[in-house]
C-alpha positions in Angstrom: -15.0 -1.5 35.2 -17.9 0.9 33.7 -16.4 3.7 35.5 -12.7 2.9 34.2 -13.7 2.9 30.9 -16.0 5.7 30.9 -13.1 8.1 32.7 -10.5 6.5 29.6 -12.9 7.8 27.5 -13.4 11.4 28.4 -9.5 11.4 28.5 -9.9 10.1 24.9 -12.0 13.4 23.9 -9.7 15.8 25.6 -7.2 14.4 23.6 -9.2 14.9 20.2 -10.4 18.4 21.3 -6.8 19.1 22.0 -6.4 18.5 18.3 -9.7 20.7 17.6 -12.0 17.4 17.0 -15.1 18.0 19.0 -16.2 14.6 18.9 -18.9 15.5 20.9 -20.7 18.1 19.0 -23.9 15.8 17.9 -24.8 18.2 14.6 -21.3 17.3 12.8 -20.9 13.6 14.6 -24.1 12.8 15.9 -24.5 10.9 19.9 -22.1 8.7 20.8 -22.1 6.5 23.9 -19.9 3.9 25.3 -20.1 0.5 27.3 -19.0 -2.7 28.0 -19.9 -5.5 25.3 -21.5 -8.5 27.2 -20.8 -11.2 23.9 -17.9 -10.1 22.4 -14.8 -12.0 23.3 -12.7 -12.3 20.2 -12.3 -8.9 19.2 -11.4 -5.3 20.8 -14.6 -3.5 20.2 -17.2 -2.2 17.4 -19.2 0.5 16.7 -22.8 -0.2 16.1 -24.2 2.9 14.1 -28.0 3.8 13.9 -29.9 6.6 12.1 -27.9 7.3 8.6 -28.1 10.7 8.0 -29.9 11.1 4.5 -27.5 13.4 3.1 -24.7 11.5 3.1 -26.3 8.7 0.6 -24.1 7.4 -1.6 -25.2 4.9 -4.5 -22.9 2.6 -6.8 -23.2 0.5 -9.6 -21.4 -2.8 -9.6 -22.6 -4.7 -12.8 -26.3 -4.7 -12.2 -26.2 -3.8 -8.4 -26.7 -1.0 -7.1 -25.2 -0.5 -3.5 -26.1 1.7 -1.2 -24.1 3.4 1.4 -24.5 5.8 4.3 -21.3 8.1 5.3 -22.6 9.9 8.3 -24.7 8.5 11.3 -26.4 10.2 14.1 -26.3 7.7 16.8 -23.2 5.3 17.5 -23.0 2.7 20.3 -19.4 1.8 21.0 -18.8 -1.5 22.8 -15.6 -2.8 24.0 -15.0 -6.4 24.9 -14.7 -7.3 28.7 -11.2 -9.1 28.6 -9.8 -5.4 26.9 -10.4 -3.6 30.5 -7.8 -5.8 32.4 -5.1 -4.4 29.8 -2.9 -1.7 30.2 -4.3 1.7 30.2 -2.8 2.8 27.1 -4.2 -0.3 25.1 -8.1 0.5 26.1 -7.5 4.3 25.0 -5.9 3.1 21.5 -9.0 0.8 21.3 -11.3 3.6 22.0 -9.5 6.2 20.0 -10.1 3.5 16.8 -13.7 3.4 17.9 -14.2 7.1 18.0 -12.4 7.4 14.2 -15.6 5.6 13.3 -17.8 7.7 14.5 -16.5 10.2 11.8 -18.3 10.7 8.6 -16.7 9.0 5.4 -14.8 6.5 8.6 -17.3 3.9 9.4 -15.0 1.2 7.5 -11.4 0.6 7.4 -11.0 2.6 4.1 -8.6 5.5 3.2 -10.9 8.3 5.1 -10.2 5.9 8.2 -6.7 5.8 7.7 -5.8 9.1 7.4 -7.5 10.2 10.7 -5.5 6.9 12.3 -2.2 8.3 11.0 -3.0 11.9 12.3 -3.7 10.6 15.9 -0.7 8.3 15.4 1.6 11.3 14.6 0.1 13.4 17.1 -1.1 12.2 19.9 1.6 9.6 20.1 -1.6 6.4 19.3 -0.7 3.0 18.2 -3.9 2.6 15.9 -4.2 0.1 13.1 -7.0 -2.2 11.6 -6.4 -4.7 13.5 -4.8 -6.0 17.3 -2.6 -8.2 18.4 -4.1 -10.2 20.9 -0.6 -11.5 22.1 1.4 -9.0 22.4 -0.9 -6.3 24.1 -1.3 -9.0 26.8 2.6 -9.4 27.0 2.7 -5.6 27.2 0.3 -5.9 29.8 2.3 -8.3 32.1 -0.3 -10.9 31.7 -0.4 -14.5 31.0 -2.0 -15.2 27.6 -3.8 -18.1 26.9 -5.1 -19.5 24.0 -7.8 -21.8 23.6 -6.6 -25.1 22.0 -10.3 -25.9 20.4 -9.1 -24.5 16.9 -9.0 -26.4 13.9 -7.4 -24.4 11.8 -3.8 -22.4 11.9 -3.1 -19.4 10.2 0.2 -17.7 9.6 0.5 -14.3 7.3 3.5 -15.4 4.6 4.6 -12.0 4.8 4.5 -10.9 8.7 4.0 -13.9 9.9 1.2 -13.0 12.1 -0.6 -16.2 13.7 -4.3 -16.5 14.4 -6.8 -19.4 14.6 -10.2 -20.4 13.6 -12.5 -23.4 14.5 -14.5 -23.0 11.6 -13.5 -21.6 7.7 -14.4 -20.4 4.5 -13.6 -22.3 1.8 -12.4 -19.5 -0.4 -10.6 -18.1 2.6 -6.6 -17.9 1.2 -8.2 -16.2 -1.9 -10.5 -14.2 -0.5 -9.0 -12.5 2.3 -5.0 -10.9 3.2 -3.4 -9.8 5.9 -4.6 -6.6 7.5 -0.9 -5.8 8.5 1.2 -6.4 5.7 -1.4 -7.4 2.8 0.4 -10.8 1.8 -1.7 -13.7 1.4 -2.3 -16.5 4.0 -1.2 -20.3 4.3 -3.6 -22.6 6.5 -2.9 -25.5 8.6 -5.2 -28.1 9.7 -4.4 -29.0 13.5 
């Protein structure tokens, strides 16, 4: 499995350099390396970054806060869950790809920076890549049975999309906190 993923991802960065993104030139990027998460088994992968890179500081005020932010990292760990490998090829490479759009400065959240580099590999490379996955249908598109665990308590479904997901546990303010990631309509929740 190691050796899958690791020969997805040098495919991954011949495609970027194809596109003249040297995603492995450590001065503009900073190191990345990849492997298998041991924990994760809800969602795709994450990129854990380490070093912030002082010239990238950013500082807000929000009322009395001030929040700081780094843009650029110099060391990022990507980790993609087990369960992802036994997908089809193309799946673990759009996972990576979203990954690696991380590991680009002003792209470590899902914010408009992030977005544009998702639409350019999108347009052309030919990805798939969005905020979120749909746990479902990339295991339908991988011919394989999908499963889910009955011990939720909770039901989601997106108003808009109607995207379904569930939870065991949830935050109160959840329906006015949160909105879809796909379609950005609010949710309705149903006890089970």
């Amino acid at each position: 499995m190691e050796q899958k993923l690791n020969s997805l991802f040098f495919e991954c960065i011949n495609e970027l350099n194809k596109i003249e993104i040297n995603i492995l030139d450590e001065s503009k990027y900073g190191k990345i390396d990849i492997s298998i998460s041991k924990r994760a088994t809800k969602r795709y992968g994450c990129c854990k970054q380490e070093k912030p890179d002082i010239n990238y500081k950013t500082i807000s005020k929000i009322g009395r806060k001030r929040i700081v932010r780094f843009e650029k990292f110099n060391i990022h760990h990507i980790e993609i869950s087990r369960w992802v490998l036994d997908l089809e090829d193309s799946i673990i490479k759009n996972t990576i790809m979203h990954e690696l759009i991380h590991c680009i400065p002003y792209c470590n959240n899902h914010g408009t920076e992030f977005k544009k580099y998702a639409h350019l590999l999108n347009v052309k490379l030919g990805y798939d890549i969005s905020r979120v996955g749909d746990k479902k249908s990339d295991f339908e598109k991988s011919n394989l049975e999908y499963k889910e665990n009955n011990n939720y308590k909770y039901k989601i479904i997106c108003k808009g999309c109607k995207q379904t997901f569930y939870r065991r546990r949830l935050n109160k303010n959840f329906t006015r906190k949160f909105r879809c990631g796909k379609c950005g309509e609010k949710f309705e929740v149903l006890m089970m």
